[in-house]
C-alpha positions in Angstrom: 174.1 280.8 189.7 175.9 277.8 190.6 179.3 277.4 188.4 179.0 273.7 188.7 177.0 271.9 186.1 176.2 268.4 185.8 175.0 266.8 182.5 173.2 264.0 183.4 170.1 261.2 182.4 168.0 260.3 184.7 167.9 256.3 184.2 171.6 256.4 183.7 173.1 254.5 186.6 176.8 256.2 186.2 175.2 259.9 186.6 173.3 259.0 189.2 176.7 258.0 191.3 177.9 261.6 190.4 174.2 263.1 191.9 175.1 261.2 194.6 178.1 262.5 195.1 177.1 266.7 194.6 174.6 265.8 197.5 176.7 264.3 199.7 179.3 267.0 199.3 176.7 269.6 199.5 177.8 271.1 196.7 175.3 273.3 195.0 174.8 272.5 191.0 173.2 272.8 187.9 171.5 269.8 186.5 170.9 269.6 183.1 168.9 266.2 181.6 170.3 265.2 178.7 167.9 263.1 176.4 170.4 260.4 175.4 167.9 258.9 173.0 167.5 261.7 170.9 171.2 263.7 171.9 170.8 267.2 170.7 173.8 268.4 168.3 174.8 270.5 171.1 175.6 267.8 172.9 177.8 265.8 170.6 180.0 268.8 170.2 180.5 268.9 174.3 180.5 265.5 175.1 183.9 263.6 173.1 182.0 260.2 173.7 178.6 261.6 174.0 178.1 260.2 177.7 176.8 261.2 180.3 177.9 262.0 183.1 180.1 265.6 182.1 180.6 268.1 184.6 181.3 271.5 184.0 183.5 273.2 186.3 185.1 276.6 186.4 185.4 276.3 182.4 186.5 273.1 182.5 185.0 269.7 181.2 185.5 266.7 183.2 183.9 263.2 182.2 183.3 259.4 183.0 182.2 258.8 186.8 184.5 257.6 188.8 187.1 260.2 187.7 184.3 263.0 188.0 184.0 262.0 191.4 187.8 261.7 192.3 187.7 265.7 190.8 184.8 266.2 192.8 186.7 264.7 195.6 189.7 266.9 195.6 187.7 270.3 194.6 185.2 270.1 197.7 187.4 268.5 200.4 184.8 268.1 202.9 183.8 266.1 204.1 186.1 263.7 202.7 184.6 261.1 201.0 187.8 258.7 200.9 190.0 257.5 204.0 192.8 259.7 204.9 195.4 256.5 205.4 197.3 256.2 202.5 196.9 252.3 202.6 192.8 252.4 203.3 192.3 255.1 200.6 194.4 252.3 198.0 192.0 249.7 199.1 188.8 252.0 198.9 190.2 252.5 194.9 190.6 248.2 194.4 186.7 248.1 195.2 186.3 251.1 193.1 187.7 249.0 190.3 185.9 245.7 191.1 182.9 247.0 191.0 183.7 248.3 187.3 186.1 245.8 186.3 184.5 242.5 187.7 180.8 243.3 189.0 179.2 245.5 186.4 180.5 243.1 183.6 178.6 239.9 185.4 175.7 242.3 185.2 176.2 243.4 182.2 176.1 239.4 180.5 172.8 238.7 182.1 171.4 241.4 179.5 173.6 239.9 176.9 172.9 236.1 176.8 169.4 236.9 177.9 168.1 234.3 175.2 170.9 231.6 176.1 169.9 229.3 178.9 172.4 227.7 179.5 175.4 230.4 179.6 172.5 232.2 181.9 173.4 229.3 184.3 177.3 230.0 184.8 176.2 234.0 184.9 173.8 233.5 188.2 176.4 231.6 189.5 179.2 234.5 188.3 176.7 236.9 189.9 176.6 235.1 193.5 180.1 234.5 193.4 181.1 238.1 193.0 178.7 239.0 195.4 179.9 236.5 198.2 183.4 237.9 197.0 182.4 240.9 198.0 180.3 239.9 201.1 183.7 237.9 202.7 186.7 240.2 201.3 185.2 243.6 201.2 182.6 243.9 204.0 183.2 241.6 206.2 186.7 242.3 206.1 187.6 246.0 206.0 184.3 247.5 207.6 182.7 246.9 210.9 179.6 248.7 208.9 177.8 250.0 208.2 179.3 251.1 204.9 182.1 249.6 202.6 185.3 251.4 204.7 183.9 251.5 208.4 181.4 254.2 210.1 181.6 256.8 206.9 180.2 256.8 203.7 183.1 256.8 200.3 183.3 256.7 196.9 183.0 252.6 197.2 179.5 253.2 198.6 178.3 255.3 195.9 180.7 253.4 193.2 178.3 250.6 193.6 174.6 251.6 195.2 173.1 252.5 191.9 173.2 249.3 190.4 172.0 247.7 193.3 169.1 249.9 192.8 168.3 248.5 189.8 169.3 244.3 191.1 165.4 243.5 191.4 165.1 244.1 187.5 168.1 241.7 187.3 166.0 239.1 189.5 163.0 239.4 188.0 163.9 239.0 184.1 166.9 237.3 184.6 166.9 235.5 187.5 169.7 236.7 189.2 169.8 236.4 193.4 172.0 237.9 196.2 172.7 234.6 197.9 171.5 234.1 201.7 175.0 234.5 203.5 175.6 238.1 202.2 174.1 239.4 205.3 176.5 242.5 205.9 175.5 243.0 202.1 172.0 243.5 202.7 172.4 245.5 206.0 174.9 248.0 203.1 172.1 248.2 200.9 169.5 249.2 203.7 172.2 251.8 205.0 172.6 253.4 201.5 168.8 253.2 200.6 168.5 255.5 204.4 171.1 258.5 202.8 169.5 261.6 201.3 171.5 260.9 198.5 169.8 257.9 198.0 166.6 259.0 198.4 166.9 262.4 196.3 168.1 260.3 193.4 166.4 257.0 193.3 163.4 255.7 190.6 161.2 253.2 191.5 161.3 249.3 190.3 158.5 250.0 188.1 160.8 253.0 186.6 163.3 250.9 186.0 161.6 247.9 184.9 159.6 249.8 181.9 164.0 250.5 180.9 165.0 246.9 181.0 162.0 245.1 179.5 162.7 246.6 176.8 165.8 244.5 176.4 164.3 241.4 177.2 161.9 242.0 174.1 164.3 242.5 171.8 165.7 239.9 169.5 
């Protein structure tokens, strides 16, 4: 029996980075689903915020998924899923951030001011500005592809990919669109979609579309 176990939901975005992450390590795990709609009272006596994703580790609890995946990273060397140069592995952790800080949130308001035309205008345009942000000063800039750092795959890839899996839900209730000039953006998203990690963990647009219409019917 493996003694890693990850606690995980299967629509939720933030354990699917950390699924992504196991596979590309190679690390064998447990998975255990965690039905976050009805949490069992198991559940909120392991989980402090009652989140998912929690990994269990050698009697340890670890949570939240970018510092899951920093453990993760340190545990299981290899291969190394962050540059070895001090300097590139401090840039690899800004995009970490933006994606968290800056991207998700833009997301995040489309959802939010779904009933509110008119702030849904300055959030498509937040939306294509972050994204041609991150077209000009990320990929264009510090990769010559096909992922976020160069040639190999990091924690930047898999900080972002699942909520690019889930962008066509954005542009079909929300309107939201990767502008035309993000070319090196849209040759990342074919790269990732190609990875095992991808593949082993990904739903279908019709998967995620039952999750999010149910957003854009409420009041």
């Amino acid at each position: 029996m493996s003694d890693v176990e990850l606690f995980s939901f299967e629509a939720c975005p933030y354990a699917q980075r950390t699924r992504m992450m196991l596979i590309e390590k190679d690390v064998e795990y447990a998975l255990t689903e965690v039905d976050l709609y009805n949490k069992p009272d198991w559940w909120k006596e392991l989980s402090p915020h009652g989140k998912v994703p929690l990994l269990r580790h050698d009697g340890g609890i670890v949570y939240e998924s970018r510092v899951i995946n920093e453990y993760l990273e340190e545990v299981f060397p290899e291969p190394a899923l962050m540059p070895a140069d001090p300097i590139h592995r401090a840039r690899a952790r800004i995009w970490i951030d933006y994606c968290d800080t800056y991207f998700l949130p833009a997301l995040h308001n489309l959802i939010v001011d779904r009933h509110d035309e008119e702030k849904q205008i300055g959030n498509h345009k937040s939306i294509q500005d972050k994204l041609l942000f991150i077209e000009k000063e990320g990929l264009r800039k510090l990769s010559d592809g096909p992922f976020f750092m160069g040639s190999k795959l990091t924690l930047v890839d898999l900080q972002f990919m699942p909520f690019i899996e889930r962008f066509p839900c954005y542009e079909e209730l929300w309107g939201a669109s990767i502008p035309d000039e993000c070319i090196r953006f849209k040759e990342w998203v074919k790269a990732m979609q190609s990875r095992d990690s991808h593949k082993q963990t990904a739903n279908p647009f019709e998967f995620h579309m039952e999750r999010y219409s149910k957003y854009d019917k409420a009041a």
